[in-house]
C-alpha positions in Angstrom: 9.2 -63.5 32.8 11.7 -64.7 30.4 15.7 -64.7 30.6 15.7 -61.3 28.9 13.7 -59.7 31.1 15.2 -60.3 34.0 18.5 -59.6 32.8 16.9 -56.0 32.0 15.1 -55.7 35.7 18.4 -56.0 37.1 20.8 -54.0 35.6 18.1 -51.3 36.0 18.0 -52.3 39.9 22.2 -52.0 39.6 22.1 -48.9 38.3 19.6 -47.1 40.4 21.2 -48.6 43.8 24.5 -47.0 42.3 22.9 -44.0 41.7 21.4 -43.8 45.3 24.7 -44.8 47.0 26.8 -42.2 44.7 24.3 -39.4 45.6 23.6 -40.1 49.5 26.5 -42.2 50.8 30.0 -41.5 48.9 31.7 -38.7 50.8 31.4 -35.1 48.4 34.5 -33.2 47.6 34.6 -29.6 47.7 35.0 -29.1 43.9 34.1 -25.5 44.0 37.3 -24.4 43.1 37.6 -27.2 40.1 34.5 -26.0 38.6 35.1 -22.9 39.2 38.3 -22.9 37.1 36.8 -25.4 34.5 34.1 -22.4 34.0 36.8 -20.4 33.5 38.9 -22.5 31.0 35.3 -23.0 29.1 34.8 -19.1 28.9 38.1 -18.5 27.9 37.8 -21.1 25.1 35.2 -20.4 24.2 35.7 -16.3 23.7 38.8 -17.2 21.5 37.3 -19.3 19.1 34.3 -16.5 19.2 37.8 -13.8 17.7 39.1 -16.6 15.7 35.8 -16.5 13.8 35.2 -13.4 13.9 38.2 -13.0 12.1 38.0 -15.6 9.6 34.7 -14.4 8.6 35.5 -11.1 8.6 39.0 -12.1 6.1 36.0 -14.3 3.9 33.9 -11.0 3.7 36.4 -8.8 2.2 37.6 -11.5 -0.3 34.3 -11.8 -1.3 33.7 -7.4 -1.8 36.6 -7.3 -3.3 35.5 -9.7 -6.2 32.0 -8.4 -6.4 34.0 -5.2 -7.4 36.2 -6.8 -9.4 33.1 -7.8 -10.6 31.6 -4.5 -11.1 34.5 -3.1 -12.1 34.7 -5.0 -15.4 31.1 -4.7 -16.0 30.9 -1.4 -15.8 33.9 -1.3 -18.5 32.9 -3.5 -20.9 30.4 -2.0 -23.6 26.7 -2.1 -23.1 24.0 -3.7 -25.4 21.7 -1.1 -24.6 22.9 2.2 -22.4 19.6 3.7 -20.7 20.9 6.8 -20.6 21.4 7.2 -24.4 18.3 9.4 -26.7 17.4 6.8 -29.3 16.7 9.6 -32.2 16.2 6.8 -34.8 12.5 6.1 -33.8 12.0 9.9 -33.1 13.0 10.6 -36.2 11.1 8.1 -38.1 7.6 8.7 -36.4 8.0 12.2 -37.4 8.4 11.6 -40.6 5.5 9.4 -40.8 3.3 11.4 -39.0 3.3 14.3 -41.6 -0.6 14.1 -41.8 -1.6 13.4 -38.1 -5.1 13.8 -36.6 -5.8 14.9 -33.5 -8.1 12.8 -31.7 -9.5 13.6 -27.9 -9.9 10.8 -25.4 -6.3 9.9 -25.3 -4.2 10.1 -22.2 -0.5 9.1 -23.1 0.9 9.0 -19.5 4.1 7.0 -19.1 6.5 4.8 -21.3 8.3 1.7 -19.8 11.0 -0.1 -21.3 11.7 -3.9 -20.4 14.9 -6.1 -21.7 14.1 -4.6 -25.8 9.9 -4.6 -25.2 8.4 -1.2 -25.4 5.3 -0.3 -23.5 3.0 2.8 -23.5 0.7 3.6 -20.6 -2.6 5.1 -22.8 -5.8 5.8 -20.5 -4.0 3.6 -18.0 -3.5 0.7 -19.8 0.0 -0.9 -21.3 0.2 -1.4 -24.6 3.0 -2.6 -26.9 3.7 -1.8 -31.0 1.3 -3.8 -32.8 -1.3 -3.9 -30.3 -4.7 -2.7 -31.0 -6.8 -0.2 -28.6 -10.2 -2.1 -28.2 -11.8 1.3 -27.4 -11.4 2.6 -30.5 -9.7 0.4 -32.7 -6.5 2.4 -33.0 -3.2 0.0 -33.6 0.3 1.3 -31.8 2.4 1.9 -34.4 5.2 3.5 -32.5 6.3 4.3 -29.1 8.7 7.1 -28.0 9.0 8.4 -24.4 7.5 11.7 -25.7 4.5 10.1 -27.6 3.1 7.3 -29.4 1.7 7.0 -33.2 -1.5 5.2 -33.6 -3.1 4.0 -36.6 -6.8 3.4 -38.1 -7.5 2.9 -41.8 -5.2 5.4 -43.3 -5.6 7.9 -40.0 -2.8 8.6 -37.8 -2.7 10.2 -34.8 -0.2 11.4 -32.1 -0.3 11.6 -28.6 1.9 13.7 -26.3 3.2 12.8 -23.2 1.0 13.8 -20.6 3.2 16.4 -18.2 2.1 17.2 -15.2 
């Protein structure tokens, strides 16, 4: 064995005969009391900084409502690019004017109308279509979407379909 590993060998040899003589040998004091207030001390510690943070967090949380309606608030003021919950009669208005010589053609089922950001989409025999996209059924082109019917297009031929009510 080298020098280092003796040196190793016996501080592990001190430290276990410590150990051996503090745990069987040393005369034990009855601590019961000590620990039992130290358990104490802990819970109590540790309950207050439990309120403390309850608290704090609590304080954080309303700060942060309070902004998000601040928030709100001034969203809710300011004016809209596009209100949902206004009729848009201006492409009403110009499909019926276009659709003065409409055809009436079976086989379409105009059930639903979606509207995402400014993109238009019509739900015809279950499928989503936008303006400008042609019906590969048929050949029909979407000329116009309104949540009460669409205007499609073939050759010279237009047709309307109604909303589908239930």
């Amino acid at each position: 064995m080298n020098k280092r590993e003796k040196i190793i060998l016996i501080l592990t040899f001190m430290v276990s005969v410590y150990g051996l003589i503090d745990f069987f040998v040393l005369p034990k004091n009855n601590k019961s009391t000590d620990k039992g207030q130290a358990i104490a001390r802990t819970n109590k510690s540790i309950a207050e900084f439990a309120t403390q943070s309850m608290a704090e967090i609590s304080k954080f949380e309303n700060l942060i409502q309070q902004n998000h309606m601040k928030t709100l608030i001034s969203k809710i003021e300011s004016d809209w690019e596009h209100d949902p919950f206004a009729k848009t009669l201006d492409s009403e208005t110009f499909a019926e004017q276009d659709v003065s010589s409409s055809v009436q053609v079976p086989g379409f089922v105009y059930s639903g109308y979606m509207r995402v950001g400014d993109v238009l989409f019509a739900i015809i025999n279950g499928v989503e279509y936008r303006p400008g996209e042609i019906i590969p059924e048929n050949g029909y082109k979407v000329i116009t979407i309104t949540p009460k019917k669409v205007v499609l297009q073939k050759n010279t031929d237009r047709v309307v379909i109604r909303l589908k009510e239930e």
